[in-house]
N, C-alpha and C positions, 0 to 999 in steps of 0.2 A: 755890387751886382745890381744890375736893374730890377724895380721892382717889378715883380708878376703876382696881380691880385693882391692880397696883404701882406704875403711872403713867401721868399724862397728861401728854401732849407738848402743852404750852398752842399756841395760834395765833398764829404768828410764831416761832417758836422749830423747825420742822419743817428749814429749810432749813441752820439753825446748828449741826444736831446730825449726828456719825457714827452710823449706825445698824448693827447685823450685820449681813451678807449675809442672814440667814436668823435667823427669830426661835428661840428653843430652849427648852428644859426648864428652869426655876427651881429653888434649890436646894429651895424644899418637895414638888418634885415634880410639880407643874403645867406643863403646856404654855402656854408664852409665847406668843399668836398679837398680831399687828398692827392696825389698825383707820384705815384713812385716810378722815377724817371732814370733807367740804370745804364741807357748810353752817352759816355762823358765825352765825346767828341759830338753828339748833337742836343747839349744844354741849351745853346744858342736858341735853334733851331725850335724847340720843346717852349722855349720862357717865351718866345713871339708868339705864336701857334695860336697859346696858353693866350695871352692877351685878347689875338683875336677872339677867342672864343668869348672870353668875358665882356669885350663891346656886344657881341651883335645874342650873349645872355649875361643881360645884367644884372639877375635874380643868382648868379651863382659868383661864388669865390672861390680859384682853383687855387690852394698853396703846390707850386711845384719841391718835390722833395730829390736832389739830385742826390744819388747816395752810387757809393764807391763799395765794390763787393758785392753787389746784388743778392746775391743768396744765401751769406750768412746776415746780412741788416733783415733781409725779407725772413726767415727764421727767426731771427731774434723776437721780430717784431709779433711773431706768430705764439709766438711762448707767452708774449703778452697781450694776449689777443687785441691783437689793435692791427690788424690788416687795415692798408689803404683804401679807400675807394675806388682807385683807378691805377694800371700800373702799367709801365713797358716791362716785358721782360723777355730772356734770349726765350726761344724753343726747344730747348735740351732736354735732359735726363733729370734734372732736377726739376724741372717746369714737370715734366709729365709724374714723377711719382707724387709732387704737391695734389695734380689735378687729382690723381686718382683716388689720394686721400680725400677726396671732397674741399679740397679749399677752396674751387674758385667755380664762379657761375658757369651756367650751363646756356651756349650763342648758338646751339643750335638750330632754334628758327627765329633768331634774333635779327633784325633788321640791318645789322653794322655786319654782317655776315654774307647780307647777299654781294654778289658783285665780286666775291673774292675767287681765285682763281683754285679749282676744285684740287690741284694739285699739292697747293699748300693748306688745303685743309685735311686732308688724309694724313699728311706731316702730323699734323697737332693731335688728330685723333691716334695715331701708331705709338705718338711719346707718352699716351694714357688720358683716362676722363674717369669722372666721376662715377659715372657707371655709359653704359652702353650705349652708346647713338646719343652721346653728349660731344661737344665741340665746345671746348675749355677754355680758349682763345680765340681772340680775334687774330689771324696774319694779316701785317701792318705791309711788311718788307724782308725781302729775302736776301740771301747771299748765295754765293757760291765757290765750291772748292774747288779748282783747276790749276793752270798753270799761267801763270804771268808772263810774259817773253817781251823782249827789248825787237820791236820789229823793224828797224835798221840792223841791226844786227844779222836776223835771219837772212835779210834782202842780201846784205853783203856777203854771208858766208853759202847764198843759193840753196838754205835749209826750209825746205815745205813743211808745214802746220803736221806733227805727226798725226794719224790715225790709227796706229796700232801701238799698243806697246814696244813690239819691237823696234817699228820708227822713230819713238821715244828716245832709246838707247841709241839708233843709230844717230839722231840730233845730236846727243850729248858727247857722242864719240869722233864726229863729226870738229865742231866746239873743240873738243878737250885737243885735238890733234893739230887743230889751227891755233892754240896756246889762248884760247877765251873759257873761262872758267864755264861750263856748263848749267849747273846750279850752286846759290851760297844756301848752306846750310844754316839755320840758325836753331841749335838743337840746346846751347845756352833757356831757351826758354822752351818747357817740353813738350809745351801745348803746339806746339809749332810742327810738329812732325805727325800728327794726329791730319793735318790739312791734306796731304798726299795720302795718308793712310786707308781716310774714307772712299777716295773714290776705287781706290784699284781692293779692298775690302767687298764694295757694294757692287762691283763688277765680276771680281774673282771669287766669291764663296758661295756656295749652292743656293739656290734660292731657296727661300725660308728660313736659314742659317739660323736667327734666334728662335725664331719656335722650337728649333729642333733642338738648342744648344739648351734652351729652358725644360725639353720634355727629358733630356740625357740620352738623345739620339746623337749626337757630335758630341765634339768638344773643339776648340781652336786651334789645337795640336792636329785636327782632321780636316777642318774649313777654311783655315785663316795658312795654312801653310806657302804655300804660292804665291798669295798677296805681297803677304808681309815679306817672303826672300827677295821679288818683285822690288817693295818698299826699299831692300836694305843693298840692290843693283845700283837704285837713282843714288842713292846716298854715297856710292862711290864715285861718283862724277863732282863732288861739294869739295871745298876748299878743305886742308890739314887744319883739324885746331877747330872744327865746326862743334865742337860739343862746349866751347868757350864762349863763342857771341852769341845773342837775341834777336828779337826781331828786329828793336831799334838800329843793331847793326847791318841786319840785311836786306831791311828796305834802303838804310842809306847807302848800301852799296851796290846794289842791285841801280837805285836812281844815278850814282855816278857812273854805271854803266861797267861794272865792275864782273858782271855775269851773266850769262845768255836768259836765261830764267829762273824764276823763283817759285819754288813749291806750295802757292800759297793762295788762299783767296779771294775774291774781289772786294773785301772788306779793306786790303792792305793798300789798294790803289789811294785815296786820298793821303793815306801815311807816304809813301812816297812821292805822290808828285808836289808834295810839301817839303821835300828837297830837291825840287826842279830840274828834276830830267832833262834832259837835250834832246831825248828821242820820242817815239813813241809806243804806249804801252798797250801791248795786246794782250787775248785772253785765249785761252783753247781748254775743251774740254779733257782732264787727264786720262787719254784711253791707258786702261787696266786690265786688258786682254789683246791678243795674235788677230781678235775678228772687230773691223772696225764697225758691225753694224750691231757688236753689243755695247758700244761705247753710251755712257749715259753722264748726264750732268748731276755730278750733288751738289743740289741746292735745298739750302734748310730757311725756316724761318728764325731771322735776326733778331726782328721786333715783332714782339705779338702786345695785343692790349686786352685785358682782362680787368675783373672785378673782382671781389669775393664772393662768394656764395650765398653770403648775410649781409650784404652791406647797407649802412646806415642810408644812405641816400641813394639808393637804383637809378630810380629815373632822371635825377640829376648825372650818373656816371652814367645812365647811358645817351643821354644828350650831348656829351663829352666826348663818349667813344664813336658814335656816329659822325661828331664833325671831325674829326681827325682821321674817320673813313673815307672822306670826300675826296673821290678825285683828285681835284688838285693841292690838298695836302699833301697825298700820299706823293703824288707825283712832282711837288717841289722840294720834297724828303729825300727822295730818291735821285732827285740829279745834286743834291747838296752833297750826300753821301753814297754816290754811286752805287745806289743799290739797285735791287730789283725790285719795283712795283708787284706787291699781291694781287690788283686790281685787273681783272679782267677790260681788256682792252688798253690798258697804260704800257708803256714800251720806254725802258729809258736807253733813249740813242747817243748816249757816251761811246764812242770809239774804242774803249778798251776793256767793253763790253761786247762789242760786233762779233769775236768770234765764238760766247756762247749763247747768241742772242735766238739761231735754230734750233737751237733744245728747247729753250725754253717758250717759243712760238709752237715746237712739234709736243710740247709735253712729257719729253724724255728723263725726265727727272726723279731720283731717288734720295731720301734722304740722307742727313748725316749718320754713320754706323755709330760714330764713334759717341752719339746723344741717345746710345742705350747704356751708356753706361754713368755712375755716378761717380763721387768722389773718393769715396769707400775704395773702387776699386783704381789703383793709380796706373791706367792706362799709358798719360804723357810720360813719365818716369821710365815704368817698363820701356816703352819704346826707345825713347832718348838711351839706355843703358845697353839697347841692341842694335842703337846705330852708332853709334861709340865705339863700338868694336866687339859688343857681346856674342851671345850666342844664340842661334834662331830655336834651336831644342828649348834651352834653358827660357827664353822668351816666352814660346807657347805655356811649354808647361807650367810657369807661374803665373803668365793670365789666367788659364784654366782655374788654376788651384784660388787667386782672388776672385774670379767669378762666382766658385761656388758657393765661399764662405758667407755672399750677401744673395745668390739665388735662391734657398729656400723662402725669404722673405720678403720676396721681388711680388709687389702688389702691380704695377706698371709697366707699360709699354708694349713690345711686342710680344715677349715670353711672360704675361703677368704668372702667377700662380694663385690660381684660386684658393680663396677661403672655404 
């Protein structure tokens, strides 16, 4: 591997190594700062970056640490108090119950902060903070959950971009009657069904649904009923045998053109046109309700970049996270890995982004549902066992019942409980 600064701690090797409490000064004089880097599709991307920044500051030495599992290495590491200096990490339900424990710095009139798009900072602040009117992360780059579609395909079969759910249905009924598989399922892996799950969730459940679901005014079996039968409609349009293959298998079948669309979000696109497509790939936002002007885009934050709370070298990490705020990092980040730019005014004009590119110009955007919940509760499982051929009763009722069992001591997000 090329060197970045004195060293890089390859992916797989983070959790085999002792590291110091605390990074320190090198004998040429430079400040050793950390870099915990948890997406494995842009190490590349991160060890350049990393480079630049060390030419144009050469009073700093960044070790990039690629590490595999992000959130049991970032744990482990926290048990031995030796948090990094600097880190990427996703925007989830683990990011936010960390923040709210007090783990990581407070960017809320931090300078790496301005400039970001106020839509993904509401994201960061709903997943939890330290305490109140703190902003725990920096959003680097976002994603979003919609649908994928092979757009020769539509062209050929005369099928318009749905806008309602029921247009939804009518696409896939449309497809399934002309003998082209509608969607592939890949429920093989279970996180995979959670990708449809959030938008027709964040469209179809009353709003406020976790406040109310934390105060014991709902339950899931009351809010999430609609959605999830909704959810469990697409899923009969997927190939026999979908609880067998992964994602590995339905990007690459989706890319040989194997099925009208894929459930999935625009995180997936570089994974398949890495098995080179013939056609091209479109994006639309999943409407999840009859009324197409409640239709809304989930888009979460992918990459956020943070500190600790305590960290050994601040104004070195935040020299670091400032230049990796710039402009055109984010925005050479973002066409490498087809994401979406945090950055007020950045726009990435990939193609198989165009059709949710007016949500996210109009602000329409809601986050992921499915990054209030933690590990504790086995959300992908549940699901995957009620697209399989379970039961929607039997489904609710046992989300409910793991919900509660880690609600009483839900410190985070949007239904915290106070101490």
């Amino acid at each position: 591997m090329r060197r970045v600064g004195r060293r890089t701690v390859a992916a797989g090797a983070v959790l085999a190594v002792t590291f110091p409490l605390a990074a320190c000064g090198g004998d040429d004089g430079r400040t050793e700062i950390t870099f915990f880097q948890f997406k494995g599709e842009a190490v590349e991307f991160f060890e350049e970056i990393t480079a630049r920044f060390e030419e144009e500051n050469p009073d700093i030495d960044v070790v990039v640490q690629n590490v595999p599992d992000a959130e049991t290495a970032l744990r482990t590491r926290l048990v031995k108090n030796d948090m990094p200096d600097v880190l990427t990490l996703n925007g989830n339900g683990t990011f936010g119950e960390l923040a709210s424990a007090g783990v990581f710095a407070d960017f809320s009139d931090a300078p790496a902060l301005e400039g970001v798009k106020e839509g993904y900072v509401d994201v960061v602040r709903e997943l939890g903070a330290g305490s109140e009117g703190e902003v725990n992360g920096v959003p680097f780059a976002a994603n979003a959950s919609g649908v994928l579609y092979n757009v020769e395909l539509f062209e050929q079969h005369g099928v318009e971009i749905p806008e309602t759910f029921p247009d939804l249905v009518a696409a896939a009924e449309t497809f399934d009657a002309a003998g082209v598989l509608p969607f592939y399922g890949m429920l093989g892996d279970a996180w995979t069904a959670q990708s449809p799950m959030a938008p027709l969730t964040a469209q179809g459940a009353p709003e406020g649904f976790f406040e109310a679901r934390f105060a014991g005014e709902t339950t899931f079996a009351e809010g999430w009923r609609e959605p999830i039968e909704r959810l469990g409609t697409l899923f009969e349009f997927t190939q026999d045998g979908a609880g067998a293959v992964g994602y590995q298998d339905g990007t690459r079948a989706f890319a040989e053109g194997e099925c009208a669309m894929l459930l999935i979000g625009s995180y997936a696109i570089p994974q398949i046109r890495s098995f080179e497509p013939d056609f091209t790939i479109g994006s639309f936002a999943l409407p999840g309700t009859d009324d197409a002007a409640e239709t809304t885009l989930v888009s979460g934050v992918d990459v956020l970049l943070t500190t600790g709370a305590s960290g050994a070298h601040p104004e070195e990490a935040a020299r670091f996270i400032e230049f990796l705020m710039q402009p055109d990092v984010v925005q050479e980040y973002s066409e490498q890995q087809v994401a979406i730019p945090a950055l007020e005014g950045l726009v990435n004009e990939d193609p198989a982004l165009a059709g949710i590119q007016p949500y996210i110009e109009e602000d329409r955007l809601v986050g992921f549902t499915d990054h209030q919940f933690i590990p504790a509760i086995p959300l992908g499982p549940l699901l995957q066992e009620y697209l399989t051929g379970g039961d929607l009763d039997a489904f609710l009722a046992r989300l409910d019942d793991s919900w509660d069992q880690v609600a009483q001591r839900r410190t985070w997000g949007l239904g915290a409980v106070e101490s």
